[in-house]
Backbone as JSON Lines, residues from 0, in Angstrom:
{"i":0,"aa":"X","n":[16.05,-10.02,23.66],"ca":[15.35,-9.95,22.37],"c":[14.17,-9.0,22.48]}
{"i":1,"aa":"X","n":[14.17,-8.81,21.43],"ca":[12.81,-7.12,21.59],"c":[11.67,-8.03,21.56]}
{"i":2,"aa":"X","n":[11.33,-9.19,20.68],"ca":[10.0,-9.39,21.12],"c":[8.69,-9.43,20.64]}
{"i":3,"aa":"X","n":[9.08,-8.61,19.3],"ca":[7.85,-7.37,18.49],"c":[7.32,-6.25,18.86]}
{"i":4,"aa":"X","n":[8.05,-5.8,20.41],"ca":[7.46,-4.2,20.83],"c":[7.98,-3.4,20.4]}
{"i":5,"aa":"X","n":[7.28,-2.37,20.54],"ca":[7.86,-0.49,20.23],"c":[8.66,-0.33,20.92]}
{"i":6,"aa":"X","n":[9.99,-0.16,20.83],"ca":[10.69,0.7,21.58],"c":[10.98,2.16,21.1]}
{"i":7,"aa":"X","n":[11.35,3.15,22.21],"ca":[11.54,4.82,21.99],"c":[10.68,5.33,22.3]}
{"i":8,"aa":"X","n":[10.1,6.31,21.62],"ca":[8.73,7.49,21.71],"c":[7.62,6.42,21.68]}
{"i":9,"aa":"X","n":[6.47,7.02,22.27],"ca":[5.13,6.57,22.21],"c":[4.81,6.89,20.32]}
{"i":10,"aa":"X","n":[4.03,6.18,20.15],"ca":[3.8,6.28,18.73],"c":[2.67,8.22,18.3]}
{"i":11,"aa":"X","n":[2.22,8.3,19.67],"ca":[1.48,9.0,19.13],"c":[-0.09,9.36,18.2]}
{"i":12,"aa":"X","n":[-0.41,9.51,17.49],"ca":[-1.44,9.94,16.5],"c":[-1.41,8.37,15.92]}
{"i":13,"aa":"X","n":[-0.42,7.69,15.47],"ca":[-0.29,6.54,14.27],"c":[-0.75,5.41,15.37]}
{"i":14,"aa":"X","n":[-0.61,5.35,16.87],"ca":[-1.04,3.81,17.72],"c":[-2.85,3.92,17.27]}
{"i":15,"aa":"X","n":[-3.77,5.1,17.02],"ca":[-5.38,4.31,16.76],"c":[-5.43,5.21,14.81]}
{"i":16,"aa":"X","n":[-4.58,5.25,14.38],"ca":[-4.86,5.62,12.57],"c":[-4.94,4.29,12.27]}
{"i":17,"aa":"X","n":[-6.12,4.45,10.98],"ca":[-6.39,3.61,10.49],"c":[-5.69,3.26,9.44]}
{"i":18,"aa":"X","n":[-4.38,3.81,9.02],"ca":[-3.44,3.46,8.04],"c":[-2.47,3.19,7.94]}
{"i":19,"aa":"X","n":[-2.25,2.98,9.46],"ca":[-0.82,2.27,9.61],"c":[-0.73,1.14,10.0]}
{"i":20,"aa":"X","n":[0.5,0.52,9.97],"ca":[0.55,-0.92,9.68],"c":[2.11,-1.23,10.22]}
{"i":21,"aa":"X","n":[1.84,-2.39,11.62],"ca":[2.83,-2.92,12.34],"c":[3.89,-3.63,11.54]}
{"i":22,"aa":"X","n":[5.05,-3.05,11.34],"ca":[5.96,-4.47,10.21],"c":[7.14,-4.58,11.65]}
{"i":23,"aa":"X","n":[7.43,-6.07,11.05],"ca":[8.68,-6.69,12.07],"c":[9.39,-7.23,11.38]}
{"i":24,"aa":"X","n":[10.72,-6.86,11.57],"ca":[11.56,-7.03,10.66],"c":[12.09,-8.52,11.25]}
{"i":25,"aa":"X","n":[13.35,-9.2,10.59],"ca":[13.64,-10.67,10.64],"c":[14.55,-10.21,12.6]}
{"i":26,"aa":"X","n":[14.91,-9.27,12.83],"ca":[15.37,-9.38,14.0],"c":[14.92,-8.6,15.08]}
{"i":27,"aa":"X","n":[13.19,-8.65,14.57],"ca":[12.35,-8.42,15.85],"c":[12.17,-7.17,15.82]}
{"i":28,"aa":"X","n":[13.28,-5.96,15.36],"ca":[12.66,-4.29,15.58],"c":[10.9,-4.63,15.19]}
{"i":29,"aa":"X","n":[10.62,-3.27,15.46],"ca":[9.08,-3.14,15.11],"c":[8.7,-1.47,14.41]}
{"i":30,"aa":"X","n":[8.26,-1.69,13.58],"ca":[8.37,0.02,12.82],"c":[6.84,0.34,12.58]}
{"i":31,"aa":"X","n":[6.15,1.69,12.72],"ca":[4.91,1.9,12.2],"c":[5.0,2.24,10.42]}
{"i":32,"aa":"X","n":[4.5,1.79,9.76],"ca":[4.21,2.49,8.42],"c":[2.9,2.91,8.16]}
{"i":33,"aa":"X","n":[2.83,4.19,7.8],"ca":[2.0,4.76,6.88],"c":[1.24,4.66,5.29]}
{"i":34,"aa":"X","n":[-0.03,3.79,5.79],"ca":[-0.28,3.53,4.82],"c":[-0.72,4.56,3.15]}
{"i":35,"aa":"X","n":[-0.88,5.51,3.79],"ca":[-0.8,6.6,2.97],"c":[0.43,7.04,2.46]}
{"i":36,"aa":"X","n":[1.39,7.17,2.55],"ca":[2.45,6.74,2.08],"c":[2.31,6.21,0.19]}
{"i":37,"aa":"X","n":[1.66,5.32,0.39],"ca":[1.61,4.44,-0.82],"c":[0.95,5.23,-2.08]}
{"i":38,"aa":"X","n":[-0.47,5.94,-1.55],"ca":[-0.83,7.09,-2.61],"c":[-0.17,8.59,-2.51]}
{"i":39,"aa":"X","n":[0.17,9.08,-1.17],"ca":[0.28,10.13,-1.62],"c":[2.0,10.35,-1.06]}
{"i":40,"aa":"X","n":[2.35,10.97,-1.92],"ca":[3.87,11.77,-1.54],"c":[4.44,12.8,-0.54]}
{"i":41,"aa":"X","n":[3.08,13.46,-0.03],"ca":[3.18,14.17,1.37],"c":[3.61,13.43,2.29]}
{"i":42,"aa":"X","n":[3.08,11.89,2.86],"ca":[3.47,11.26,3.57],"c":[4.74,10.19,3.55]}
{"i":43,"aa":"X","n":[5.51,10.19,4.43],"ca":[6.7,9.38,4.84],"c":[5.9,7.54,5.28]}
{"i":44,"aa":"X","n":[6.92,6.71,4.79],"ca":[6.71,5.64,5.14],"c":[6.76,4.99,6.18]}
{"i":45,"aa":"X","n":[7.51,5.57,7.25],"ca":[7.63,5.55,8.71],"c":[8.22,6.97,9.32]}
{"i":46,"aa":"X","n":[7.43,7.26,9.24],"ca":[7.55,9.0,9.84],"c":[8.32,8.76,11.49]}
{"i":47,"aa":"X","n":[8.62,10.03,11.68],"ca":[9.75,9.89,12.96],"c":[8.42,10.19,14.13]}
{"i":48,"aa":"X","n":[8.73,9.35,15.16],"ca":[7.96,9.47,16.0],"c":[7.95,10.4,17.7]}
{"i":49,"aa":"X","n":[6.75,10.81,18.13],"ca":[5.61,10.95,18.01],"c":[5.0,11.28,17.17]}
{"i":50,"aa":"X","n":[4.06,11.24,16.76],"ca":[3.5,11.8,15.7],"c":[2.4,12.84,16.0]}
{"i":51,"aa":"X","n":[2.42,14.1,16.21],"ca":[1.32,14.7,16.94],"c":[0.28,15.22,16.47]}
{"i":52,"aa":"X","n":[0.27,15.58,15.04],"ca":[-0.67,16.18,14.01],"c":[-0.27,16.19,12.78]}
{"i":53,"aa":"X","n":[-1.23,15.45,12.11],"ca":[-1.1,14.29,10.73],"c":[-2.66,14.97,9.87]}
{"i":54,"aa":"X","n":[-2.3,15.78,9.08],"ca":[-3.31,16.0,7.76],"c":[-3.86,14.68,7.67]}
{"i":55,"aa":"X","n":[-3.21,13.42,7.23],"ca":[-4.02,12.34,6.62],"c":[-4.25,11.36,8.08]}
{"i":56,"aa":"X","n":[-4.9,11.7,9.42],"ca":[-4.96,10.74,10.28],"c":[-6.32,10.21,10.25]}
{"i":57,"aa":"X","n":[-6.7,9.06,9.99],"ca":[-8.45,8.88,10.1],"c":[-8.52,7.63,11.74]}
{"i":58,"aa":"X","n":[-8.9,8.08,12.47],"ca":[-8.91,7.45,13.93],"c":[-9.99,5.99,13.26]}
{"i":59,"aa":"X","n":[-8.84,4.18,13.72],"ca":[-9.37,3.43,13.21],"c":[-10.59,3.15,14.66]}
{"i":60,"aa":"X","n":[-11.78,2.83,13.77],"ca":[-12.77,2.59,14.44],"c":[-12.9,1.11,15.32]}
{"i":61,"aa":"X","n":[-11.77,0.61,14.3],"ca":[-11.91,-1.29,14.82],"c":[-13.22,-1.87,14.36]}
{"i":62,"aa":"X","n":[-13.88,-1.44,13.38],"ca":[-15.53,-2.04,13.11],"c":[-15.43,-2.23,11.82]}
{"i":63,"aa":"X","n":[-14.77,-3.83,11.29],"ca":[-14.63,-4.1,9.88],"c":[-13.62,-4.08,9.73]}
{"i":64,"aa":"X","n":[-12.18,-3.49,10.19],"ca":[-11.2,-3.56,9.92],"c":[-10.96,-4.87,10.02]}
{"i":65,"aa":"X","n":[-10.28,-5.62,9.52],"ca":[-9.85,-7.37,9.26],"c":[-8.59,-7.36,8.98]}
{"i":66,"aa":"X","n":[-7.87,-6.07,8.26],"ca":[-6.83,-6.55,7.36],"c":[-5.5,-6.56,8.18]}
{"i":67,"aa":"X","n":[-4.73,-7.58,8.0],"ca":[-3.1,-7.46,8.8],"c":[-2.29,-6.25,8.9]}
{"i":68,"aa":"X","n":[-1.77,-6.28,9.66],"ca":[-1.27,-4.83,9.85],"c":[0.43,-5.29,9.27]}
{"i":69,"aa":"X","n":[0.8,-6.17,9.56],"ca":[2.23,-6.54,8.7],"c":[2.16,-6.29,7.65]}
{"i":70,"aa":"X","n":[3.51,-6.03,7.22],"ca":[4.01,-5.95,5.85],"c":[5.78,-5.3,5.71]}
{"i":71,"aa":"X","n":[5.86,-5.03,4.42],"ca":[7.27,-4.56,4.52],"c":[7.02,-3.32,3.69]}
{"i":72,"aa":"X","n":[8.46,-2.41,3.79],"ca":[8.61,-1.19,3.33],"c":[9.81,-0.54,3.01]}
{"i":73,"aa":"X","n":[9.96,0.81,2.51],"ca":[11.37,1.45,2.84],"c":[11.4,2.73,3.8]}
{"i":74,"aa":"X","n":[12.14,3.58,3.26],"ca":[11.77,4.96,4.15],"c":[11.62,5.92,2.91]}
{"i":75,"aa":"X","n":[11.11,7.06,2.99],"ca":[10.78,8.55,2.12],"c":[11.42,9.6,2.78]}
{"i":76,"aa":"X","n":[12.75,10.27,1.95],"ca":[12.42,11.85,2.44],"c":[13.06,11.96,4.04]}
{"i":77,"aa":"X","n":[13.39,13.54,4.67],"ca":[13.53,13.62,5.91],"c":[12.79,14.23,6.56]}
{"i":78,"aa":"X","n":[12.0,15.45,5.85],"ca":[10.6,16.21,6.45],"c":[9.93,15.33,6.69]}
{"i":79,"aa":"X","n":[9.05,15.62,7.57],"ca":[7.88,14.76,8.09],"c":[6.71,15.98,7.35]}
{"i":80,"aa":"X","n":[6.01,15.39,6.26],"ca":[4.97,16.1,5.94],"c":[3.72,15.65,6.29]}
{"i":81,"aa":"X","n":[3.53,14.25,7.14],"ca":[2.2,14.42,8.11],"c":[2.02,15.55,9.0]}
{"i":82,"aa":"X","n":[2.73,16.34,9.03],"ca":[2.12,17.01,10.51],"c":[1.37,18.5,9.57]}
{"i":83,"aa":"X","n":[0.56,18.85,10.41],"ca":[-0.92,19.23,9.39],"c":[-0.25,20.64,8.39]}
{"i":84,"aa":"X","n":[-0.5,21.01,7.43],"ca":[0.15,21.73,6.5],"c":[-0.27,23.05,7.05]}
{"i":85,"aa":"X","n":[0.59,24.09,6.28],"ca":[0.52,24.99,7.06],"c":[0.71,25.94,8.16]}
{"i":86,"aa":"X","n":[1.21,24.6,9.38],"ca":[1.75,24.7,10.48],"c":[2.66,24.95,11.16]}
């Protein structure tokens, strides 16, 4: 049984962003989502991982953050438009 860990690639940029959010599904996978995602359309809901350079990454500080990182989602799209524009 997986457990609730990451398996595959290191997460990258999204393991200290402050907008993503651990979901576990009913048979244990474990997926990052992007909480940005939700406002803006550049970003994917679980972008393919590593993630190495992300326009919308804000490094979480851990000071006040409280809120659960679970939740549920779907997927967006096949480009990965986190990685910084332009590039």
């Amino acid at each position: 049984m997986n457990q609730g860990r990451l398996s595959g690639p290191p997460p990258g940029l999204c393991a200290t962003c402050l907008h993503v959010r651990r979901v576990e599904n009913r048979r244990g996978s474990v997926f990052l989502l992007c909480g940005r995602a939700a406002t803006d359309p550049r970003f994917r809901k679980y972008p393919p991982l590593p993630v190495l350079a992300c326009a919308g990454y804000r490094k979480d500080s851990g000071e006040g953050n409280t809120r659960d990182r679970r939740g549920a989602g779907g997927t967006l799209g096949d480009r990965d438009p986190r990685a910084e524009v332009g590039s």
